[in-house]
C-alpha positions as CSV (number, residue, x, y, z in Angstrom):
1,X,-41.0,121.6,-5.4
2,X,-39.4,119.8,-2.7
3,X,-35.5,119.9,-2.1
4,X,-33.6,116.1,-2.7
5,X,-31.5,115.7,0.2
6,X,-28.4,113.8,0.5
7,X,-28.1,110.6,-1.5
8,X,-31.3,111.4,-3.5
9,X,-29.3,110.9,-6.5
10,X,-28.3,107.2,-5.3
11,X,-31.7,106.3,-5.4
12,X,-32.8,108.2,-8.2
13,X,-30.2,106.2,-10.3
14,X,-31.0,103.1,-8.0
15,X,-27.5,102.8,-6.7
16,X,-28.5,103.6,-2.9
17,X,-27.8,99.7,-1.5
18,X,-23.8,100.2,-3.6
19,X,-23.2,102.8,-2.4
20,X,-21.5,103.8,1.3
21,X,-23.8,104.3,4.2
22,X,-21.3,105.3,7.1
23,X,-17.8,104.9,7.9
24,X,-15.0,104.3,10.4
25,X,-12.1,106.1,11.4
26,X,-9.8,105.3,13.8
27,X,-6.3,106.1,15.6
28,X,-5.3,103.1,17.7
29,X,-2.0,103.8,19.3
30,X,0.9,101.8,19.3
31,X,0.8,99.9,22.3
32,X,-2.8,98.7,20.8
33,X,-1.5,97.1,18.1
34,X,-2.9,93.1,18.2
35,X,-6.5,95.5,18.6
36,X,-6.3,97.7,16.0
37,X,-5.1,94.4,13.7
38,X,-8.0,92.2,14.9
39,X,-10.2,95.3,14.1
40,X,-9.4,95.8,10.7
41,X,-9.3,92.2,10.1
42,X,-12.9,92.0,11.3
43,X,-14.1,95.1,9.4
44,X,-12.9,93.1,6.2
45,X,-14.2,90.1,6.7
46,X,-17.7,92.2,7.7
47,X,-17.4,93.8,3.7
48,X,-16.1,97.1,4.7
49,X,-14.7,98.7,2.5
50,X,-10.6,100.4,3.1
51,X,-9.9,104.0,2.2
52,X,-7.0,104.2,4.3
53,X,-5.5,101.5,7.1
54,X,-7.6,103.6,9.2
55,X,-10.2,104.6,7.1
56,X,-13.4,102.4,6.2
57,X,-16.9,102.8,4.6
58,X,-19.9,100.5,5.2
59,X,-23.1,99.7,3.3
60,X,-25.1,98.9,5.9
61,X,-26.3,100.5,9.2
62,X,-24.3,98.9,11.6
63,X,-23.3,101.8,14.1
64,X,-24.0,100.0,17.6
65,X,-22.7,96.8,16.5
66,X,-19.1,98.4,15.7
67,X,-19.8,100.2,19.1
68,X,-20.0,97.0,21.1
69,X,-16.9,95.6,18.6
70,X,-15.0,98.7,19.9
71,X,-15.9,98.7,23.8
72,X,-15.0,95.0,24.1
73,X,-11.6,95.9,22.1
74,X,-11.1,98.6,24.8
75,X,-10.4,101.6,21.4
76,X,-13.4,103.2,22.3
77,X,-11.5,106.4,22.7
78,X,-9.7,105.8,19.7
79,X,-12.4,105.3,17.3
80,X,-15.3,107.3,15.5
81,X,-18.4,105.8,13.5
């Protein structure tokens, strides 16, 4: 019998589009404020989802876009997908 890997039940129950695919975490300092605000304001207007204020899920594959969001932001350092 083969072994259901992650999110086999999501599909089984036909809730794998609902639910999360990936997610964002990030830790903008200070001085980066206006970035870190323009970010989150982008990643809600984009339908993520907020955890935390630095904390979001996604339901879409989307990694290298939020890369390129990130790099031309200048957070790079500060942010993991």
């Amino acid at each position: 019998m083969k072994e259901a890997g992650p999110g086999a039940g999501a599909e089984i129950l036909g809730l794998s589009e609902v639910l999360p695919t990936g997610s964002i975490v990030f830790d903008v300092p200070q001085e980066m404020h206006n970035q870190r605000n323009w970010l989150r304001k982008k990643l809600k207007t984009l339908g993520f989802y907020m955890l935390q204020k630095s904390v979001f899920v996604f339901p879409y594959p989307c990694e290298e876009e939020l890369g390129d969001i990130c790099s031309h932001l200048d957070i790079s350092d500060y942010v993991d997908i």
